[in-house]
N, C-alpha and C positions, 0 to 999 in steps of 0.2 A: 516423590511427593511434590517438588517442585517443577516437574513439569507438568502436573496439574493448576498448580498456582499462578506461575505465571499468565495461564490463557485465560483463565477467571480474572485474574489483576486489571489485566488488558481490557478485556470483555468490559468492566467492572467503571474502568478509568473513562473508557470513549463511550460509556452511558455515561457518567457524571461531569463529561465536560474534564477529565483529564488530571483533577483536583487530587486523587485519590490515592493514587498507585506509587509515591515516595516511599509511605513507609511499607507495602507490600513488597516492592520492588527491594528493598533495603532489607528486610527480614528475610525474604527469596536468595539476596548474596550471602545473606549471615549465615545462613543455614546448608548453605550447598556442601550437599551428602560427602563424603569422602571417597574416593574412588582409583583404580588405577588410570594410569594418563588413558590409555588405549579404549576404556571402558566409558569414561567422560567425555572424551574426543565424538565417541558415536550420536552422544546424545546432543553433542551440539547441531548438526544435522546439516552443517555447511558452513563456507569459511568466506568469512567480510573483507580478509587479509587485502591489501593493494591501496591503492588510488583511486576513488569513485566520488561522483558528485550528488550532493540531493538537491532534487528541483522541489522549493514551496512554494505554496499557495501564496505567498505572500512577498514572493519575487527577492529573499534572501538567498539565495541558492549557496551551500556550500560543499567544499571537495574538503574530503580527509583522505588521510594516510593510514591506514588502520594496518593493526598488527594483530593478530588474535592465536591465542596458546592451544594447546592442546587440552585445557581443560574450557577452552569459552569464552574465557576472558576477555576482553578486547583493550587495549591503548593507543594512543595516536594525536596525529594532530588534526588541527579544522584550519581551514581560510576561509575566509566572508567576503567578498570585495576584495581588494589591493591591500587594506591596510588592519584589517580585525582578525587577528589571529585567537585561537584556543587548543587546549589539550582535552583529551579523552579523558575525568578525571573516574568512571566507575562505569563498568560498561561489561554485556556481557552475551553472548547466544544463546538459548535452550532450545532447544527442538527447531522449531520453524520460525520461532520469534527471536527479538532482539531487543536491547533495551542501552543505551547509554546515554550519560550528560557530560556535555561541554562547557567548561569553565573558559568562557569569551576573556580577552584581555580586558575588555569594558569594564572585567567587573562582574558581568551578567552571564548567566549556567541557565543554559537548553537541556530540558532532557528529551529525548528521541526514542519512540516506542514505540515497534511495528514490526513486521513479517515477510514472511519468504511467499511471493505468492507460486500458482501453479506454473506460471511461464516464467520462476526464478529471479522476478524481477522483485526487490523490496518496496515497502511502503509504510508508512503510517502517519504518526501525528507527533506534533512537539512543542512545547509548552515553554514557555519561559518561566521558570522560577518564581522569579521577583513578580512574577505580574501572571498570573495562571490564567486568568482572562482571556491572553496574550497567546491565541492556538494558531496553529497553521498545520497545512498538510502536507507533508511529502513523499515523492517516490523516486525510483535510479530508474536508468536506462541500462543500468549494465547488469548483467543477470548472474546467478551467483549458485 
C-alpha cells in the first residue's frame, strides 16, 4: 500500500506547491508494513548510502553523509556552506522515490522530496518548513 501512496503524495505535493505531503508522508512512515530485512531491502530499489551533494535552484547546494538500513531508512549529516550544519532527522526510500528532512543548526528543517530518474541520477524539490513558500529545486550528479 505504501508504495502506492507515496507516488500519489509526491504527485499530490508538486501540484499544490509542496504544502501538502507532511502529514502523508508522516502516516506513509507510521504505517510501514512489517517485513523481513531481505523482503523490504528490495522494495527500497536503491541505496543513497555515501557522500553526495544536491545542487539547488536556489544556489544553497548541500553534501550529506547518508547512511541508509536495510529496511529504507536513511540518517546522516548535511553541510550548507562552511559553517550550517544539520542531521537527517526522518528520512526514508520506497521504490524509486525518496523523501527526508533536515533539521539545519539555524533552527530551520528542509524536507527533500524526489526520485531516482532513468539515468540514476536523483531529483526533486524541497521546501522549508517554516516558510513553505520557500521552494527550490534540486538534483545529484552522482547516480545511484
Amino acid at each position: 500500500m505504501r508504495v502506492r501512496l507515496v507516488p500519489a503524495a509526491v504527485a499530490l505535493s508538486i501540484a499544490l506547491g509542496g504544502t501538502v505531503l507532511a502529514a502523508p508522508a508522516a502516516q506513509a512512515a507510521a504505517h510501514r508494513p512489517s517485513a523481513a530485512p531481505a523482503a523490504t531491502a528490495a522494495a527500497a530499489g536503491f541505496n543513497v548510502g555515501g557522500i553526495w551533494t544536491l545542487y539547488q535552484s536556489n544556489s544553497a547546494n548541500t553534501t550529506l553523509s547518508v547512511t541508509q538500513d536495510a529496511q529504507g531508512q536513511l540518517t546522516g549529516i548535511a553541510r550548507a556552506g562552511s559553517a550550517t550544519t544539520g542531521t537527517i532527522a526522518q528520512g526514508f526510500v520506497d521504490g524509486s522515490y525518496l523523501y527526508f528532512v533536515i533539521e539545519w543548526s539555524d533552527g530551520s528543517m528542509g524536507r527533500y522530496i524526489g526520485s531516482r530518474g532513468a539515468d540514476g541520477r536523483l531529483s526533486g524539490v524541497t521546501t522549508d518548513l517554516a516558510h513553505p513558500s520557500s521552494q527550490a529545486t534540486w538534483y545529484t550528479t552522482w547516480t545511484f
